[in-house]
N, C-alpha and C positions, 0 to 999 in steps of 0.2 A: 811020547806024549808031549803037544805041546800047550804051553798056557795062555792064553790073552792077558793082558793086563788091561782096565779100564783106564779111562784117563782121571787126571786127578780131579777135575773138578766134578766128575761123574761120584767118583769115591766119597770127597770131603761132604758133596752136599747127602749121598747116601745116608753118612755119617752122620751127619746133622739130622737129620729127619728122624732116623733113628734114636737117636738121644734127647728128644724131645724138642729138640730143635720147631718153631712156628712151622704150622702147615699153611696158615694163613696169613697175608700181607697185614700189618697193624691197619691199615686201611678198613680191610674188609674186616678183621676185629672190633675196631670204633664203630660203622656201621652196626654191625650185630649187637653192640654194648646200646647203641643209640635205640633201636628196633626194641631191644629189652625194658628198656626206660619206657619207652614212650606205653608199650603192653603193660611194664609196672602201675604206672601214673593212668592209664584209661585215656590218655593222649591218640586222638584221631587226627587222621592229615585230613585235610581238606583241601580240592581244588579251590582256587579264586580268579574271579574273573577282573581284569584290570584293562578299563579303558584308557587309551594314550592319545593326547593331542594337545598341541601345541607345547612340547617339552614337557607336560604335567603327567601325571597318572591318575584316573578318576577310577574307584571304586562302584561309582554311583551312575548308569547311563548316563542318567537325567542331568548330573553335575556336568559331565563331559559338553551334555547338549548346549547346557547354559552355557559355559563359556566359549564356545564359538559360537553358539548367538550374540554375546557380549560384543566380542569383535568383529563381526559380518556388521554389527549394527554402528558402531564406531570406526569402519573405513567408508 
């Protein structure tokens, strides 16, 4: 009869899992903790739409449009 032996880091993390050792990365834990909060609290994500121009970020078209008008009109 002969045996295999696993290697050890097959074993130790075995081990690990088995004794309660994280299934999951703390990573993917905070997510989940965040996911839960947000369900707690009735917190909804929302997309946003963010216009960019001239180094600024506008929320608002309309703002975006005004200030390159500003400056089309002042070169």
């Amino acid at each position: 009869m002969t045996s295999t032996a696993l290697p050890t880091s097959m074993v130790s993390a075995d081990r690990w899992e088995n004794e309660g050792g994280p299934t999951r990365s703390p990573a993917m834990q905070s997510r989940d903790d965040l996911q839960a909060d947000l369900k707690k609290y009735g917190i909804t994500p929302v997309q946003l739409t963010v216009f960019d121009w001239g180094g600024y970020r506008y929320t608002n078209a309309r703002d975006a449009i005004a200030a390159a008008k500003r400056l089309a009109a002042s070169v």
